[in-house]
C-alpha positions in Angstrom: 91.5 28.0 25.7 88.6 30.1 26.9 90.7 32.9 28.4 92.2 32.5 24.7 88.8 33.9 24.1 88.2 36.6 26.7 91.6 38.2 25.5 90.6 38.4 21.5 87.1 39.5 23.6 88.3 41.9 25.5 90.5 42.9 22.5 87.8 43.3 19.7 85.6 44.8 22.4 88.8 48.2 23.1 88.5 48.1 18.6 84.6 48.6 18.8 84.6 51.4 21.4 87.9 52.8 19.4 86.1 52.8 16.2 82.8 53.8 17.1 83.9 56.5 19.5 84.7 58.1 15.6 81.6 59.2 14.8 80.7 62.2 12.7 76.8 63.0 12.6 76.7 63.8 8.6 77.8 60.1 7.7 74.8 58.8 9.6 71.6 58.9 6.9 75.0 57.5 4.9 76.2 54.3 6.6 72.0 53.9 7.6 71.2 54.2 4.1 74.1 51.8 2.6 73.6 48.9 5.8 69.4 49.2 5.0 70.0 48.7 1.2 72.5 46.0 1.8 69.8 44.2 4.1 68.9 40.5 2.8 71.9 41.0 0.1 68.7 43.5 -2.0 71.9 45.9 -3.3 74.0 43.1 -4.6 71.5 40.9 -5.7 69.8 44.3 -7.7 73.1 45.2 -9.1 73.3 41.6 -10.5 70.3 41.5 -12.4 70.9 44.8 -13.6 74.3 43.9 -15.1 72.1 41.2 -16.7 69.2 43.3 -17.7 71.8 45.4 -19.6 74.2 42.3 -20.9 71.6 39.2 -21.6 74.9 36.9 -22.1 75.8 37.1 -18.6 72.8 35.4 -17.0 74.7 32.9 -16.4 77.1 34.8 -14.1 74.4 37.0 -12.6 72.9 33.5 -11.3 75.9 32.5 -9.5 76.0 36.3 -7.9 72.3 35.6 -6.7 73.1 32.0 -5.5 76.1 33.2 -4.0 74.7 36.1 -2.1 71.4 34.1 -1.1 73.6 30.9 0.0 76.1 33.4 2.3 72.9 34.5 3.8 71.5 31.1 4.5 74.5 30.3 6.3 75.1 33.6 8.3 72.1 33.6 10.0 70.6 30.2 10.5 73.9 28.4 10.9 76.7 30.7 12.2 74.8 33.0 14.3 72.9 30.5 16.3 76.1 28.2 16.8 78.3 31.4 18.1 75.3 32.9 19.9 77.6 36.4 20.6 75.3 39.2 21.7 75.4 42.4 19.7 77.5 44.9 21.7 74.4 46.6 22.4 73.2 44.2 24.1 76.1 43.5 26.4 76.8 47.2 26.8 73.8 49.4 27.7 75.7 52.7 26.8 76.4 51.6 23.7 74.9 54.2 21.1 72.8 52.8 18.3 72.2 54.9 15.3 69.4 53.4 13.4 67.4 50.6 14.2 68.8 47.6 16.5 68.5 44.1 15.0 67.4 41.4 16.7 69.6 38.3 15.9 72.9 37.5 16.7 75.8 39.3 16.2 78.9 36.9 14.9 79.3 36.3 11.9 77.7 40.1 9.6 75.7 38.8 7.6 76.1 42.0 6.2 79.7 41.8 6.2 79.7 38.0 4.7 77.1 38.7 2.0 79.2 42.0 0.8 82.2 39.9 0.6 80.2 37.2 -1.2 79.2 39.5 -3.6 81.8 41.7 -4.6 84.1 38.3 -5.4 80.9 37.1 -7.6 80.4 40.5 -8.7 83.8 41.1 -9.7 83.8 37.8 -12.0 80.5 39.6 -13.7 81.4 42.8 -14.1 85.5 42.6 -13.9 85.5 46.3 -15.4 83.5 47.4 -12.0 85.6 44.9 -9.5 87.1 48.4 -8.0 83.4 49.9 -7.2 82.3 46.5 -5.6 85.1 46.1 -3.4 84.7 49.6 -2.4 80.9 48.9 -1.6 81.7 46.1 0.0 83.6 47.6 2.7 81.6 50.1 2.9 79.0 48.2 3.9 80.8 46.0 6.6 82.0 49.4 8.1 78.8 50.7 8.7 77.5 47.8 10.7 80.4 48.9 13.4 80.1 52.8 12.6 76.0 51.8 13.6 77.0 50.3 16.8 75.1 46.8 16.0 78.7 44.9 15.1 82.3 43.9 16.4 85.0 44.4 14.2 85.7 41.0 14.2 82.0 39.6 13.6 83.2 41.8 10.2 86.2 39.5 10.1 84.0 36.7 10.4 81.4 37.4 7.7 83.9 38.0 5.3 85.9 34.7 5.8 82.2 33.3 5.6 81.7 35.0 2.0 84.7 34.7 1.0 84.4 30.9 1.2 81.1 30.3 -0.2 82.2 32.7 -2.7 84.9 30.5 -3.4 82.5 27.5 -3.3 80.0 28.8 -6.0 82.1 30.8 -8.4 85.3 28.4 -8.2 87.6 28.9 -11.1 84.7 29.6 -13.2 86.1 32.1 -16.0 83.0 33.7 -17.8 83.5 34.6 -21.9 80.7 36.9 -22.6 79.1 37.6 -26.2 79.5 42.0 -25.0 83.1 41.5 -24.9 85.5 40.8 -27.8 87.8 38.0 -27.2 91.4 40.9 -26.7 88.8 42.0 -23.5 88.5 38.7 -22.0 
């Protein structure tokens, strides 16, 4: 099993250098600015209580997006991280170019990756009219942690199977019927 491993290793590793050898200086204040506001979940968790700020009947929802996107990170880092222990690739590669600051936990699963996935499924349950500009967020988001230099593609992989699922855990099936919507909306 281990050289199982090395293979899908040595494989992610050829799709990091691939990826982040396509870097053009102009997106990096972009993907900088997007992976610090995404830090800690602030952007989805914001955009949550905004949506609820605006539309008082979907508290309710806006909870699950918080609980969601705080749970994800729970798991992420003080569960997943420290079990897979996988060093950033800046950390096993010297040469590896870092644009922006270099974090100091683990590297599989993103959280960033995991809470973006977390929150665009909750989000999209809030705000079904914006599911289309979470998604696009969302992946955003995960890209930039490669595009930075801080992530594998497949830590990405494995923060968003991680958000995905507690997404699934904490939404469910729930179907939310606001008071802002008539009933032909719904």
């Amino acid at each position: 099993m281990p050289a199982v491993f090395e293979a899908i290793g040595r494989i992610d590793f050829a799709a990091f250098q691939w990826l982040h050898a396509h870097h053009w200086p102009f997106l990096d204040p972009v993907m900088a600015g997007l992976s610090d506001v995404a830090r800690g979940g602030a952007i989805w968790i914001g955009l949550a209580l905004l949506i609820a700020l605006l539309h008082p009947s979907r508290w309710p929802a806006a909870t699950q997006v918080v609980l969601t996107v705080l749970l994800t990170g729970l798991l992420s880092d003080h569960v997943a991280k420290p079990l897979f222990n996988r060093a950033r690739p800046f950390e096993s590669y010297s040469q590896t170019q870092v644009y922006g600051y270099r974090p100091t936990t683990r590297s599989l699963p993103s959280g960033h990756a995991a809470q973006a996935v977390a929150a665009a499924y909750a989000l999209s349950r809030l705000a079904p009219d914006a599911r289309n500009i979470f998604w696009v967020l969302c992946l955003m988001v995960a890209w930039s942690r490669v595009y930075l230099g801080v992530h594998y593609p497949a830590d990405l992989i494995a923060g968003a199977l991680l958000g995905a699922a507690v997404a699934k855990f904490v939404v469910g099936g729930t179907t939310w019927r606001f008071a802002d919507r008539s009933a032909a909306e719904v």
